[in-house]
N, CA and C of each residue as an Amber inpcrd file, in Angstrom:
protein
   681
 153.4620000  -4.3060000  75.9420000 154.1490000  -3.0450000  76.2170000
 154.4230000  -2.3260000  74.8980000 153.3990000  -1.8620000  73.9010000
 153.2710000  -1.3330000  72.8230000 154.1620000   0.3290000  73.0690000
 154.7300000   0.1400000  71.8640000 155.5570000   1.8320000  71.8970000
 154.6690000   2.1620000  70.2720000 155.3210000   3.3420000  70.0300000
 154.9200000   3.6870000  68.6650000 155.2750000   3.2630000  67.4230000
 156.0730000   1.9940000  67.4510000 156.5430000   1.1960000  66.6340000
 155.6410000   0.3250000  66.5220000 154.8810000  -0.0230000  67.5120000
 154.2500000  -2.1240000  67.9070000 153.3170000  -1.6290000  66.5990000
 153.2300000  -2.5990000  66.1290000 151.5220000  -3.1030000  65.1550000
 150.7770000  -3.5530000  66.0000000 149.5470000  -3.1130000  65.5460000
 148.0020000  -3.5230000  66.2990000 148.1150000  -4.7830000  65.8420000
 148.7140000  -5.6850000  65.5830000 148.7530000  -7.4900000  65.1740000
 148.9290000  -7.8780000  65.9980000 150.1890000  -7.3220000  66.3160000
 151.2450000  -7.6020000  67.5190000 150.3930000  -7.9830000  69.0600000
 150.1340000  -6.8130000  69.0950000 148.8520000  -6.5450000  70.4210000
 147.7580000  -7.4710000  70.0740000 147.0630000  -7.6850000  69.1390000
 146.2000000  -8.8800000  68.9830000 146.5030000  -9.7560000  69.1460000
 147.8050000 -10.3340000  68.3920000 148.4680000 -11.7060000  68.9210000
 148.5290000 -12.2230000  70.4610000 149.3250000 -11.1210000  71.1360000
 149.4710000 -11.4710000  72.3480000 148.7230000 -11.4050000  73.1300000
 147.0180000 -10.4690000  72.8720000 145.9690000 -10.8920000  73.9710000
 145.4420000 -12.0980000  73.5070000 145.6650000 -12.9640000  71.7480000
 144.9580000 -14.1450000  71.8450000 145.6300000 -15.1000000  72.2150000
 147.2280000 -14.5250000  72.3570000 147.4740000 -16.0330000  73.1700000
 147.4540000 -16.3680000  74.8530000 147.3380000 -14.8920000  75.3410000
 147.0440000 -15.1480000  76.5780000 145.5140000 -15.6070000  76.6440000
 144.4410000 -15.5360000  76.0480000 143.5940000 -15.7600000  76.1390000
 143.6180000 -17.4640000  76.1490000 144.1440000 -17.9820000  74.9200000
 144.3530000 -19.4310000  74.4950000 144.8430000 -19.7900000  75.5770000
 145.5640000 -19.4950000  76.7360000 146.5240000 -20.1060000  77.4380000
 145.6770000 -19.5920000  79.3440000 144.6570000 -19.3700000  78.7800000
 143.9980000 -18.3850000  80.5130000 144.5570000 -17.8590000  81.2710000
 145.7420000 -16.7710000  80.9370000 146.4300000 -16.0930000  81.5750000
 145.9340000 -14.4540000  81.7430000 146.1870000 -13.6600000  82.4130000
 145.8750000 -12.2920000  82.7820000 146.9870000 -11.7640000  81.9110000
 146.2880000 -10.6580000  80.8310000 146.4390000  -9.6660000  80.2850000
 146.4310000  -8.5750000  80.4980000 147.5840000  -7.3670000  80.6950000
 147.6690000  -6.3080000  80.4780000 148.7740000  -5.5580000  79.4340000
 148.0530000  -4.5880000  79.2310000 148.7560000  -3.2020000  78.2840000
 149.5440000  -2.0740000  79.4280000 150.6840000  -1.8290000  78.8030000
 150.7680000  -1.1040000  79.6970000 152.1620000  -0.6910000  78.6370000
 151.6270000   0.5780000  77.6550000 152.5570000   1.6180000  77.1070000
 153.7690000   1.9650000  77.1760000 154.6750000   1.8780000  76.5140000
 155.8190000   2.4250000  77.0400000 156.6590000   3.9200000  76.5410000
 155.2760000   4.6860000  75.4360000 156.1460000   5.9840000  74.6660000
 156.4030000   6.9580000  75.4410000 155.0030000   6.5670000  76.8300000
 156.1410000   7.7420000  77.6840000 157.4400000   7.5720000  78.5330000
 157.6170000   6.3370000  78.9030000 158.6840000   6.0030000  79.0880000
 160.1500000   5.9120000  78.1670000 159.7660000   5.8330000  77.2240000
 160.3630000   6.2210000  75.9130000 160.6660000   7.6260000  75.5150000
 160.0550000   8.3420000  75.2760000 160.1980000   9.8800000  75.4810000
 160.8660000  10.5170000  76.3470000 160.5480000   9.7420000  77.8650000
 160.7980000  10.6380000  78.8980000 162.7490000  10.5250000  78.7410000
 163.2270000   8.9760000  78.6480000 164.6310000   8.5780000  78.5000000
 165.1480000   9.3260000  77.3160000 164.8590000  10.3470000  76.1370000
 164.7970000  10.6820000  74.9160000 165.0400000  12.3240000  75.5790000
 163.9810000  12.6870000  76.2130000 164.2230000  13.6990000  76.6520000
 165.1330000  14.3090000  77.6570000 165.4220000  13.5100000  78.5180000
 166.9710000  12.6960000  79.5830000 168.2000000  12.7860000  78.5620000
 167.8760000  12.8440000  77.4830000 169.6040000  12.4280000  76.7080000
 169.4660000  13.3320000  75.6910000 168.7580000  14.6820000  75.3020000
 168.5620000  15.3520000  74.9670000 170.1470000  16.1080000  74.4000000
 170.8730000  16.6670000  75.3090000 172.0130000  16.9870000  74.7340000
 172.4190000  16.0750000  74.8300000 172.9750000  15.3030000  74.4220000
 174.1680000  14.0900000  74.9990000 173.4410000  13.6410000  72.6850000
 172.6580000  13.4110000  73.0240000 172.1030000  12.8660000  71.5860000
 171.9880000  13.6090000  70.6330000 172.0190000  15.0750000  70.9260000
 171.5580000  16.1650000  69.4430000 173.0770000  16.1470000  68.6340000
 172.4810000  16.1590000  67.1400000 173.0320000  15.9360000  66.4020000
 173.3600000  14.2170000  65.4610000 172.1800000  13.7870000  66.4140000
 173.2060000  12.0800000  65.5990000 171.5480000  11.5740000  65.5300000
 171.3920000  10.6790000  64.3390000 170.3730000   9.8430000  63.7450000
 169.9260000   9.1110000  64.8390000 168.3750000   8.7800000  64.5270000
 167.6610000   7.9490000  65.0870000 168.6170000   6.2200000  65.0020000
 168.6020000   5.8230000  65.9080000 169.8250000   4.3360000  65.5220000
 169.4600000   3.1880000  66.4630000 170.4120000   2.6310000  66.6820000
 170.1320000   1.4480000  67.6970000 170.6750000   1.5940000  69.5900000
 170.9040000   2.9720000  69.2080000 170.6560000   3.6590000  70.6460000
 169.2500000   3.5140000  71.1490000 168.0990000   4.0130000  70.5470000
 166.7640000   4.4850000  70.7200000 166.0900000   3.1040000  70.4950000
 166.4530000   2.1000000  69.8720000 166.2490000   1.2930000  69.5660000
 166.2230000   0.3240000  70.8620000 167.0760000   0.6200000  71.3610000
 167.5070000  -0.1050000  73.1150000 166.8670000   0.3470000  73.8720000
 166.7690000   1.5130000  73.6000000 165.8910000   2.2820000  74.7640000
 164.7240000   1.7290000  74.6370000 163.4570000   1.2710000  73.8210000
 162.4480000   0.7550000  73.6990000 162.6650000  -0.7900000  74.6000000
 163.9500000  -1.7200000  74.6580000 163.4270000  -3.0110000  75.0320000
 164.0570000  -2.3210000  76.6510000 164.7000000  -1.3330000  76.5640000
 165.3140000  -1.1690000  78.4940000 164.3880000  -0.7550000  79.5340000
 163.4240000   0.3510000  78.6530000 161.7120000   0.4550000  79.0820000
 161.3850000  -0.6020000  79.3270000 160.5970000  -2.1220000  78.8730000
 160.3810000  -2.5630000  78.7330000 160.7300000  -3.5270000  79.7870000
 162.1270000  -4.0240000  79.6300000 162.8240000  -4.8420000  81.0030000
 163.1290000  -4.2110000  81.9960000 162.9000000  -2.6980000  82.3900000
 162.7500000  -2.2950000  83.7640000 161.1040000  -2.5340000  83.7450000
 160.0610000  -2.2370000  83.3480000 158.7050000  -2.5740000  83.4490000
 158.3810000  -4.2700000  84.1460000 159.3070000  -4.7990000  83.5870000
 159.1440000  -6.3620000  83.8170000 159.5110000  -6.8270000  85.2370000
 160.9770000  -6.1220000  85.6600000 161.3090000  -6.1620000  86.6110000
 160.9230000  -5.4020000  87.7920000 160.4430000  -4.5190000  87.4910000
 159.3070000  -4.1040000  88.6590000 158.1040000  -4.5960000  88.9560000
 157.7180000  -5.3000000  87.8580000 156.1830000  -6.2230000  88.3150000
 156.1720000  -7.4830000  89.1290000 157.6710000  -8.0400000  88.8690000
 158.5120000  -9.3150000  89.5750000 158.7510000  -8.8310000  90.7570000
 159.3820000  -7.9500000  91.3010000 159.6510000  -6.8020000  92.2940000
 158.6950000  -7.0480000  93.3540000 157.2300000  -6.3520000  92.9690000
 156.3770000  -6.0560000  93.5680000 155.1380000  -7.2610000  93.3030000
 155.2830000  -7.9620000  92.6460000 154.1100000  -8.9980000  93.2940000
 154.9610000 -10.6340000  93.0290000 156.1710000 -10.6840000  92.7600000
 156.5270000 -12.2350000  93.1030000 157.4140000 -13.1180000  91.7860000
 156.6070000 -13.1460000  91.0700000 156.8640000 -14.2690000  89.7510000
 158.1120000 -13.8370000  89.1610000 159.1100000 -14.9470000  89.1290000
 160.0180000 -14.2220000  87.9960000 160.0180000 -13.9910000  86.9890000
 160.8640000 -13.0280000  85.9650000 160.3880000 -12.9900000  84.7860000
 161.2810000 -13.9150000  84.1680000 160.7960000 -14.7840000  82.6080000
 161.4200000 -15.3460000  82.4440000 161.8090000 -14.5560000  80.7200000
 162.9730000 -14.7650000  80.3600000 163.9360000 -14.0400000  79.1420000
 163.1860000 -14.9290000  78.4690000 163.1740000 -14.2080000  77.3470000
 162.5470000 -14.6030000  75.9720000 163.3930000 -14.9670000  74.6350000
 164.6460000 -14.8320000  74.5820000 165.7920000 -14.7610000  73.5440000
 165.8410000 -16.3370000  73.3570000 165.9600000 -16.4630000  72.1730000
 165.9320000 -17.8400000  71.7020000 167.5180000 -18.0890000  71.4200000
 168.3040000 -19.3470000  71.1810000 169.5280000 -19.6390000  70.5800000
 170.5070000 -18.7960000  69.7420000 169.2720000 -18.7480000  68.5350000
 170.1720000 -18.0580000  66.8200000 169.9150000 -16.0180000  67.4730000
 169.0250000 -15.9330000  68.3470000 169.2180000 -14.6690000  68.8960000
 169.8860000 -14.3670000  69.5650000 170.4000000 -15.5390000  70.4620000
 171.7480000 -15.2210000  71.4600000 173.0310000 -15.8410000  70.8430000
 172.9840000 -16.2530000  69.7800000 174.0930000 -16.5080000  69.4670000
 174.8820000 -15.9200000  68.6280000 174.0440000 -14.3670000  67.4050000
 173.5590000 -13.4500000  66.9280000 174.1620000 -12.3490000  67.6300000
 173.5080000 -11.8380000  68.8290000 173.6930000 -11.0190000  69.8550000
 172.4880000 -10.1290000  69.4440000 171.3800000 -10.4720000  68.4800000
 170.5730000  -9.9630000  68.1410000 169.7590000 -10.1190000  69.7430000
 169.9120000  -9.4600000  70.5590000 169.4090000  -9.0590000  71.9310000
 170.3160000  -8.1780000  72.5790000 168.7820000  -6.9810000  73.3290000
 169.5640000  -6.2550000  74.2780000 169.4740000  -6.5790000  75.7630000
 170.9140000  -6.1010000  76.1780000 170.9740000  -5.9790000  77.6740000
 170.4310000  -4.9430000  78.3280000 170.2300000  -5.8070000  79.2330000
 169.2540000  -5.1820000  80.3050000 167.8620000  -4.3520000  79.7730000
 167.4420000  -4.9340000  78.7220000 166.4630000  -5.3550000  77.8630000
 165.6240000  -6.2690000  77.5810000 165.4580000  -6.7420000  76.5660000
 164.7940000  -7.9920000  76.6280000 165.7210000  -9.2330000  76.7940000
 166.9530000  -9.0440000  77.0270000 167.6790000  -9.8810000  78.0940000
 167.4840000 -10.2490000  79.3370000 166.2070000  -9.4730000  80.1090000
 166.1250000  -9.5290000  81.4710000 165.6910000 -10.8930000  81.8490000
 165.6210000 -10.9440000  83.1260000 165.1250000 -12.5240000  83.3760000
 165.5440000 -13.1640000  84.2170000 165.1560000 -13.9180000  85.2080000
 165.7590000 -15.0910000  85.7130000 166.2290000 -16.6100000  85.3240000
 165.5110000 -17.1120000  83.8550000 165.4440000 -18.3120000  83.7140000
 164.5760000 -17.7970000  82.1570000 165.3370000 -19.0070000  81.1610000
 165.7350000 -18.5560000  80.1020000 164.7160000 -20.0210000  79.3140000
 163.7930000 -20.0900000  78.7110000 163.4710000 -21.0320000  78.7580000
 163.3940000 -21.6670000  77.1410000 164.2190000 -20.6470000  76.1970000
 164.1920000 -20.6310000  74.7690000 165.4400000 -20.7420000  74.5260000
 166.1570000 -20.3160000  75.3570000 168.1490000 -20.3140000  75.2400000
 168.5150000 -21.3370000  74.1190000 167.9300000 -22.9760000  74.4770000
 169.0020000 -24.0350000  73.8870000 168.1740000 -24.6280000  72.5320000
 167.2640000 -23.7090000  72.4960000 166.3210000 -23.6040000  70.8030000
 166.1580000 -22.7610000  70.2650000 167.2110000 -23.7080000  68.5410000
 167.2140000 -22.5470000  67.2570000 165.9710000 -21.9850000  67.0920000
 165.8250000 -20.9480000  66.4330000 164.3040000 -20.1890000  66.4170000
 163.5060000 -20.9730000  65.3960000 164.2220000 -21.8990000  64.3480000
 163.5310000 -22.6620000  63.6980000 162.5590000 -23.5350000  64.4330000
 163.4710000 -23.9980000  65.3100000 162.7340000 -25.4080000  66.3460000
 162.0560000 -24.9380000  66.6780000 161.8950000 -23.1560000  67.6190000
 160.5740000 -22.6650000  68.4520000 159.3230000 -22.3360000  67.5390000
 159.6690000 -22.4360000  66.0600000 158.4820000 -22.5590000  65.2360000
 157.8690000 -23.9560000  65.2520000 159.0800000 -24.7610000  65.2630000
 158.5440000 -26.0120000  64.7230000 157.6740000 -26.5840000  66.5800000
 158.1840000 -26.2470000  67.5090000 157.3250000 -26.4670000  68.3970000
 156.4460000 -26.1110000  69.1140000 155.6090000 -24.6100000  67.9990000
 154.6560000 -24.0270000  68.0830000 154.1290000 -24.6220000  67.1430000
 153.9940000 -25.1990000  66.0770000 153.5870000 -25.9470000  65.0020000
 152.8340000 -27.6380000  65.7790000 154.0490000 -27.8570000  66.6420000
 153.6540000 -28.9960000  67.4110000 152.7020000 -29.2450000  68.8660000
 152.5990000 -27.6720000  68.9360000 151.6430000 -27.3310000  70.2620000
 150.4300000 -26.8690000  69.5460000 150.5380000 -26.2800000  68.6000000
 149.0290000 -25.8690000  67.8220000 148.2660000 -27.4970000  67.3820000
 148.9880000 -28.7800000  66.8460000 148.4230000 -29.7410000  66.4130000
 146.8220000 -29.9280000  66.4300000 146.2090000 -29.8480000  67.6550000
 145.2880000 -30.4250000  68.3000000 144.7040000 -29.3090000  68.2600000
 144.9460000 -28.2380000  68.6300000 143.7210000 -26.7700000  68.5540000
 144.8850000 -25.7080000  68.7110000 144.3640000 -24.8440000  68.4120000
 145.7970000 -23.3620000  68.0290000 145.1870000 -22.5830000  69.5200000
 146.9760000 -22.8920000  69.6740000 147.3410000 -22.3180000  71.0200000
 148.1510000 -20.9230000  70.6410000 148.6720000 -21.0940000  70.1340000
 149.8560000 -20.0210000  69.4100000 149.3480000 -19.4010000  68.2650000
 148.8140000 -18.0260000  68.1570000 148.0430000 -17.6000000  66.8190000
 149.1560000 -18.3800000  65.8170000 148.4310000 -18.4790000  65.0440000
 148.8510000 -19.0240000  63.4500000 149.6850000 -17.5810000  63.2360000
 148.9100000 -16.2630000  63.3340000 149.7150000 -15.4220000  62.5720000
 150.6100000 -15.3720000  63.3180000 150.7190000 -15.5680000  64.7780000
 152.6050000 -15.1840000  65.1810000 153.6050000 -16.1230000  64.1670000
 152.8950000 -17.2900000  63.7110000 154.1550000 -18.1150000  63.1830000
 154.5470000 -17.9380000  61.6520000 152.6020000 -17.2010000  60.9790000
 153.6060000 -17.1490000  59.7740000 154.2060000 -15.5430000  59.5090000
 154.1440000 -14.3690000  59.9780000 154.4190000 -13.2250000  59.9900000
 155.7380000 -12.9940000  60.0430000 156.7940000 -12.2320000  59.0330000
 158.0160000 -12.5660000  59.1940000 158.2860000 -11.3810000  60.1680000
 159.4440000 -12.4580000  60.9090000 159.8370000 -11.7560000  62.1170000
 160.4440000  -9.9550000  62.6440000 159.8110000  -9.5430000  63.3760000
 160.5480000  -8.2610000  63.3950000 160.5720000  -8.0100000  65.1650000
 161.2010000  -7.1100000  65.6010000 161.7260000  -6.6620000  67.2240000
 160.6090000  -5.3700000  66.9560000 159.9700000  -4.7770000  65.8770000
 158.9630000  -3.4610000  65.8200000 159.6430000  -2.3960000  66.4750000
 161.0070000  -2.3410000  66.2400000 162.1210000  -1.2700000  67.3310000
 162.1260000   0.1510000  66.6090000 161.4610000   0.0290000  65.0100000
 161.6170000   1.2390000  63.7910000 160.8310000   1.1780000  62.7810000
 160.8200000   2.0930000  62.4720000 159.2450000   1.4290000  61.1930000
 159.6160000   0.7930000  60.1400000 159.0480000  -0.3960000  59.5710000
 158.9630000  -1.1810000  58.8440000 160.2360000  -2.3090000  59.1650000
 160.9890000  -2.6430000  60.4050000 161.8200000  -3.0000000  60.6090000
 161.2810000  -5.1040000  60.8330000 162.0650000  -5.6070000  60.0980000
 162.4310000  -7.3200000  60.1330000 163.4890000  -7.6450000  60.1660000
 163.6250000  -8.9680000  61.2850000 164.9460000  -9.5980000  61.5180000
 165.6320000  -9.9310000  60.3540000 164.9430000  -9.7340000  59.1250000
 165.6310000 -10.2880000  57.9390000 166.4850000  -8.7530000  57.3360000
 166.5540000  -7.7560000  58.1400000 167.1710000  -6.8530000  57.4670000
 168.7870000  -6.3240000  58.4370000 168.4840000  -7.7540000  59.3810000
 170.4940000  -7.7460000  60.2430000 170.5230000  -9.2710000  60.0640000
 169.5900000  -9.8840000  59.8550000 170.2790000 -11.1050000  59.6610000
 169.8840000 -12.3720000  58.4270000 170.6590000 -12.9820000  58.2500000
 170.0130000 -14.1120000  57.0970000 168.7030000 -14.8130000  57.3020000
 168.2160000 -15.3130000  56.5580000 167.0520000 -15.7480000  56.5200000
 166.7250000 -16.9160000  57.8550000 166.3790000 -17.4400000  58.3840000
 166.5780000 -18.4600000  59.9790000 167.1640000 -19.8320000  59.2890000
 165.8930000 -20.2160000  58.0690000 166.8390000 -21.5980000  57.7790000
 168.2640000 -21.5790000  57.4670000 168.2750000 -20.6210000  56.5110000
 170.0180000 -20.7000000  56.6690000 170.9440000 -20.1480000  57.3820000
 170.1510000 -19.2300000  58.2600000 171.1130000 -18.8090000  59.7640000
 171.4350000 -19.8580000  60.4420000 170.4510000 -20.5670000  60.8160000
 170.5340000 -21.8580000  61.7120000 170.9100000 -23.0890000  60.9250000
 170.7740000 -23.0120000  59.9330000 171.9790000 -24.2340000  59.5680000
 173.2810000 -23.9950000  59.4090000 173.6990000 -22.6080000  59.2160000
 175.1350000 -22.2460000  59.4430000 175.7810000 -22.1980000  61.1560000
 174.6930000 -22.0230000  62.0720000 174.8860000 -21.8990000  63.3320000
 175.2360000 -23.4470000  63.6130000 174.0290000 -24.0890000  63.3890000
 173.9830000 -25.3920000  63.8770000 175.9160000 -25.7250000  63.4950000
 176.2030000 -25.9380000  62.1500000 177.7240000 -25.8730000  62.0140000
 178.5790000 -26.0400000  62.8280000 178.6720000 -24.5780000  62.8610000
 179.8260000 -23.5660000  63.6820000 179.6390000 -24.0100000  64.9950000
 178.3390000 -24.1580000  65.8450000 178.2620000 -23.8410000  66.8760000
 178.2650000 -25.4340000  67.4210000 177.2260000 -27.0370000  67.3460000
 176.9720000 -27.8070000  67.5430000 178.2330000 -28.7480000  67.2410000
 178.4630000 -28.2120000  65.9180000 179.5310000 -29.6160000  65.1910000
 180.6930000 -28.8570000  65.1670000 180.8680000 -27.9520000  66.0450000
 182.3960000 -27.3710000  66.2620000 183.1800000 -27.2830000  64.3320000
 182.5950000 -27.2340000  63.2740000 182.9240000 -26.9060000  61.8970000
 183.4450000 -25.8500000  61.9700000 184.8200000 -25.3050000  61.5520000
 185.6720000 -24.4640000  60.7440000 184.4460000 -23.5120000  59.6920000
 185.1230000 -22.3080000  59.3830000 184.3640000 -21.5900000  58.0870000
 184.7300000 -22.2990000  57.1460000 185.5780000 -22.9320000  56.7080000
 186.0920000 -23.0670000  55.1390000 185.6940000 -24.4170000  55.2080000
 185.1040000 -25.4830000  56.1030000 184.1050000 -26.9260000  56.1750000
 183.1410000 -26.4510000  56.1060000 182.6820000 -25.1770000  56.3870000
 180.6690000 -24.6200000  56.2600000 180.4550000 -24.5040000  54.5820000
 181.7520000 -23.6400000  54.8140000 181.5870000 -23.4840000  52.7670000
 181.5520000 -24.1760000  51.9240000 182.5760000 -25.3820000  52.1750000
 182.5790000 -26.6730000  51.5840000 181.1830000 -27.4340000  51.8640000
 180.7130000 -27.4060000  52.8080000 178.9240000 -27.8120000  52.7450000
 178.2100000 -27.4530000  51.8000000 178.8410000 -25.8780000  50.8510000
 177.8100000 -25.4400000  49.7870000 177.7140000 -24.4740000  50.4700000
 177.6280000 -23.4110000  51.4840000 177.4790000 -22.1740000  51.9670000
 178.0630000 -21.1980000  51.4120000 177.4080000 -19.7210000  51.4720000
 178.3240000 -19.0160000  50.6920000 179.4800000 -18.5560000  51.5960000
 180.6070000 -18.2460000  51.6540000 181.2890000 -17.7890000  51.6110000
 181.3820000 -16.7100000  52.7790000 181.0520000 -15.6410000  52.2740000
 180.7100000 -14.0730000  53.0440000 179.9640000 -14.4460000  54.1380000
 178.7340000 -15.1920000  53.8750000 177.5080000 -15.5700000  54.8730000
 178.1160000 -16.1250000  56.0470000 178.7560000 -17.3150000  55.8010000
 179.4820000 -17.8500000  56.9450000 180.2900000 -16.9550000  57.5070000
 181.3230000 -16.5280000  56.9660000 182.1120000 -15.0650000  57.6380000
 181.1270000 -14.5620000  58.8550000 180.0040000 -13.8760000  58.1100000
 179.6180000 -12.5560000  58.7690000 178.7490000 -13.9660000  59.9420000
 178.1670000 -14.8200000  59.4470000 177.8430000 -15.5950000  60.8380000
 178.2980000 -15.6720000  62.1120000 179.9450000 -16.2620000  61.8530000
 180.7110000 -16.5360000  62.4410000 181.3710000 -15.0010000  63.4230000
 181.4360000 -14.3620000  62.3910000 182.3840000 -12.4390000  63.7410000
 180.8720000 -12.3110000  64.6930000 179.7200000 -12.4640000  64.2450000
 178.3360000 -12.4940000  65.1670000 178.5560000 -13.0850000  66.2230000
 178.8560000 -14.6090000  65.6690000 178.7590000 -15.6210000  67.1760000
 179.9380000 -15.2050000  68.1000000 181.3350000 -15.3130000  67.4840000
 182.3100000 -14.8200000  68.3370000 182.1960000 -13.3120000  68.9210000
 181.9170000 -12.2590000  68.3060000 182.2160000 -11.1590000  69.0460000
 180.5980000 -11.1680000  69.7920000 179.6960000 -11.8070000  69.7660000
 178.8770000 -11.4610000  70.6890000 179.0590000 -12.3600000  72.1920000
 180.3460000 -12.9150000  72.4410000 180.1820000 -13.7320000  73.6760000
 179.9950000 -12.8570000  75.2960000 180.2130000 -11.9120000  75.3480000
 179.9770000 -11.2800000  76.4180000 178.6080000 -10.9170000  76.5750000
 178.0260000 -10.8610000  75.5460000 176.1890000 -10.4190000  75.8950000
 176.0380000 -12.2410000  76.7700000 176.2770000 -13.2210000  76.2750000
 175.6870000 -14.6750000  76.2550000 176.2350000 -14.8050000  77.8670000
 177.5570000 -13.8250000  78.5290000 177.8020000 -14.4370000  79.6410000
 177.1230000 -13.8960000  80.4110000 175.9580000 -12.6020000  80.2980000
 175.4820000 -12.1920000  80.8410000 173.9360000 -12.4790000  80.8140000
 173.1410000 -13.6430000  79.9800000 172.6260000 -13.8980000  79.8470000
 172.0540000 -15.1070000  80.9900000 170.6760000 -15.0200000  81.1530000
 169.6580000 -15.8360000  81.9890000 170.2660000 -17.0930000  81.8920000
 170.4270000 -18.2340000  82.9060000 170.7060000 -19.4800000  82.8190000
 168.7230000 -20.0840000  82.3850000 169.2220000 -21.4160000  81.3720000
 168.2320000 -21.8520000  80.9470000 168.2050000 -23.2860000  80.6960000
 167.2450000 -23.3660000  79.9770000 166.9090000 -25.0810000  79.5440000
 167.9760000 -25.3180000  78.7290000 168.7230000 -26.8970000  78.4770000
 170.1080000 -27.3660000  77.8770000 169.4320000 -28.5230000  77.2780000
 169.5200000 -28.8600000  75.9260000 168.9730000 -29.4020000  75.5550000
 170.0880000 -30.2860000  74.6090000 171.0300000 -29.3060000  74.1190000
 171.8920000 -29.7030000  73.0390000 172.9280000 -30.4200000  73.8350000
 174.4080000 -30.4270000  73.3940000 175.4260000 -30.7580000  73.5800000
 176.5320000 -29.5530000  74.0950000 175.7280000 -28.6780000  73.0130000
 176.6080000 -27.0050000  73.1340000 175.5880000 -26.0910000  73.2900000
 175.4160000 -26.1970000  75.0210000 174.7080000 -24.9930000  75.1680000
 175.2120000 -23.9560000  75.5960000 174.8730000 -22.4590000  75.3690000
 175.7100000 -21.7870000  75.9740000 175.9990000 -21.2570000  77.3900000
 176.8190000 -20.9770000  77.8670000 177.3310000 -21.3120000  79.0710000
 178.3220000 -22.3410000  79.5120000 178.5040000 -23.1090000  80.3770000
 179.2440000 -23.8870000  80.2600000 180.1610000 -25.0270000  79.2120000
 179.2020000 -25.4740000  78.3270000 179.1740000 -26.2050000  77.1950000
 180.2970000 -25.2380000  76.3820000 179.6430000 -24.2900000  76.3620000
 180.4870000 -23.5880000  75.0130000 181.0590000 -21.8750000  75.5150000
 182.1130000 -21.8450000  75.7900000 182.6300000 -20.4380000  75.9670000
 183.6710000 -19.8740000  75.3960000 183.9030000 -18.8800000  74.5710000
 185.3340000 -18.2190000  74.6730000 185.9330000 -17.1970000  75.5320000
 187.0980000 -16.8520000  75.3330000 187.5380000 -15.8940000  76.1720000
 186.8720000 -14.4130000  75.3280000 186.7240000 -13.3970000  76.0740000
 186.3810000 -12.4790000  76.1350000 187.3200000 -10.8700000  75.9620000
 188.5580000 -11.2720000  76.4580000 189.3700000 -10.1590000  76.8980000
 190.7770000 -10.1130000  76.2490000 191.0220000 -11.3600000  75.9790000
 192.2640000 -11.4500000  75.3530000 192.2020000 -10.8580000  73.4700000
 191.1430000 -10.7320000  72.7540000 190.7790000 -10.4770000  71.2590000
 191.2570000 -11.9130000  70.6860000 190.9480000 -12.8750000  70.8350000
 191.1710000 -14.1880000  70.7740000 189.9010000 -14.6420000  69.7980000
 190.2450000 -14.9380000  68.2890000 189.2660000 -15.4800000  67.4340000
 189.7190000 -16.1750000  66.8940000 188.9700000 -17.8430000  66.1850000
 189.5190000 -18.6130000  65.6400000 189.7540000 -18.0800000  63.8690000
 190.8020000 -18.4390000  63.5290000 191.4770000 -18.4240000  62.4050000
 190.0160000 -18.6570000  61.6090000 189.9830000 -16.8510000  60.7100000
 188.7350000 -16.9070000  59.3530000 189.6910000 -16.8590000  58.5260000
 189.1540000 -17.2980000  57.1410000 190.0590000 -16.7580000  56.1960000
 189.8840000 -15.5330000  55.1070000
């Protein structure tokens, strides 16, 4: 579902892995659907920068597209958001949040490399370039996950922390972490808990998965003591 952001990689990638995997491939555009919602909010939007309004609008195209193909011929769709993305809130609702069944939920994005690494072993199932290409959502031009969030190894070893071993900020830091990093980790994981309750139930793999395993309150402004 290429907009005027996607790279022609992108689109290569994903017809060779449907190919690798003998699944049915289609394209199916979304700038006019994009435009048309652009042109819909026309006054409501003049005057204010291109942002992460428009930015949403690309994955809400996208997860109404999905959900009408589920709709009308059967299969559910299944959400694509991995752990350190939902734990992040680096995902939109009713976006690429959509879904019935979540099948990346209770794996850091490190692991979903490392078990594309472990599914390629024997013959490459998973282009090589999806795994080494650094990550981006293609929501703006020249846009990578490395420009809202820390690098994955040390996102996810600060997550793993906070989130698995129930660790305090000022025990992350004492691990050798910086400081700030953990901070800004930590207001991520907590203030994003309302995207996570609205999120696809999925595979549980850990101890603290989210959902049941691990919840805060939502309504009360209730955060654990940063310093």
């Amino acid at each position: 579902m290429p907009s005027r952001f996607s790279s022609q990689h992108s689109i290569d990638d994903a017809r060779a892995l449907a190919g690798n995997l003998g699944i049915r491939f289609d394209i199916i555009p979304i700038d006019g659907v994009f435009s048309a919602h652009l042109e819909a909010l026309t006054g409501v939007f003049d005057g204010t920068e291109f942002g992460i309004a428009e930015e949403n609008l690309q994955a809400r195209s996208r997860g109404a597209i999905l959900m009408a193909i589920s709709n009308k011929h059967g299969p559910m769709v299944l959400a694509t958001g991995n752990k350190s993305e939902m734990a992040a809130g680096y995902a939109t609702l009713y976006g690429d949040m959509v879904g019935g069944y979540s099948v990346l939920k209770d794996l850091f994005k490190t692991v979903v490399y490392e078990l594309a690494r472990w599914r390629n072993k024997d013959h490459e199932v998973v282009p090589q370039h999806t795994i080494d290409k650094p990550p981006s959502a293609e929501l703006r031009p020249n846009q990578k996950d490395s420009d809202s969030l820390p690098p994955y190894d040390l996102f996810d070893a600060v997550l793993e922390r906070y989130i698995e071993d129930d660790m305090g900020v000022a025990e992350i830091v004492a691990d050798g972490f910086d400081k700030e990093t953990v901070l800004a980790v930590a207001r991520m994981v907590d203030r994003n808990e309302y995207k996570r309750r609205q999120a696809a139930p999925g595979v549980k793999i850990t101890t603290k998965a989210f959902g049941k395993d691990r919840r805060l309150p939502i309504t009360n402004h209730y955060r654990p003591a940063l310093p």
